[in-house]
C-alpha positions in Angstrom: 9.3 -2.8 -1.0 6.0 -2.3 1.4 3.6 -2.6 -1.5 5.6 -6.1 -2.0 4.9 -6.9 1.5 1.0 -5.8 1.5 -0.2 -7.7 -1.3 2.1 -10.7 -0.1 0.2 -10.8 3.3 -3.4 -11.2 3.7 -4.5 -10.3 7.4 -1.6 -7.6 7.4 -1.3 -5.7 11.1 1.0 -2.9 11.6 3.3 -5.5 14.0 3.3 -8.1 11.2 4.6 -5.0 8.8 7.6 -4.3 11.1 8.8 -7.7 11.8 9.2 -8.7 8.1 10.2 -4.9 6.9 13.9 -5.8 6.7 15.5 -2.6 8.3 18.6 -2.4 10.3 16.3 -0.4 13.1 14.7 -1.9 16.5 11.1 -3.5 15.6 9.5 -0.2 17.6 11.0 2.1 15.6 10.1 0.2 12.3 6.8 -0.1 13.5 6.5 3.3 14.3 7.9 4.7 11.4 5.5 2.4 9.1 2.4 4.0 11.3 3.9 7.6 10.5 4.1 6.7 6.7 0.7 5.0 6.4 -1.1 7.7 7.8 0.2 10.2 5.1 -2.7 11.9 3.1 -1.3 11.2 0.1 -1.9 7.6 0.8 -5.3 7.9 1.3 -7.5 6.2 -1.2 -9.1 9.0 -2.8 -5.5 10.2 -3.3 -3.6 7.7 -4.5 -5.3 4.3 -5.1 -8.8 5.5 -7.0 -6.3 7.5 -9.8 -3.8 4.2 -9.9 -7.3 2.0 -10.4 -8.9 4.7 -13.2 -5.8 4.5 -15.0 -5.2 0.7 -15.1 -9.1 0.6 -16.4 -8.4 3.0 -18.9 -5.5 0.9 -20.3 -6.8 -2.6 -20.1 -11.0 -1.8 -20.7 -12.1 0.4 -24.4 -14.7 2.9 -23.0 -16.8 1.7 -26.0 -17.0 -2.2 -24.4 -19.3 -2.9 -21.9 -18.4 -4.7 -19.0 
């Protein structure tokens, strides 16, 4: 559901995250909870979005084509 909402927004601001993450909680407590769970380590790029990339590559691009 967040990814939805990032690639939906383009200037995206931790504010604009809370107010249209639909949860049943008060917009501080969204807002911090989305801080908390974006500032996991396993979000990081090097982590999580560099793998997701090489792997997409791997599937659409044959290692034998050049670019």
């Amino acid at each position: 559901m967040l990814i939805t909402l990032l690639q939906s927004e383009r200037q995206v601001s931790l504010e604009r995250l809370a107010t249209l993450f639909a949860q049943p909680i008060q917009f501080e407590s969204r807002r911090r909870n989305l801080q908390r769970f974006l500032m996991l380590p396993q979000l990081s790029a090097k982590a999580l979005w560099f793998p997701i990339l090489k792997y997409w590559l791997k599937g659409h691009f044959n290692p034998h084509m050049s670019l």
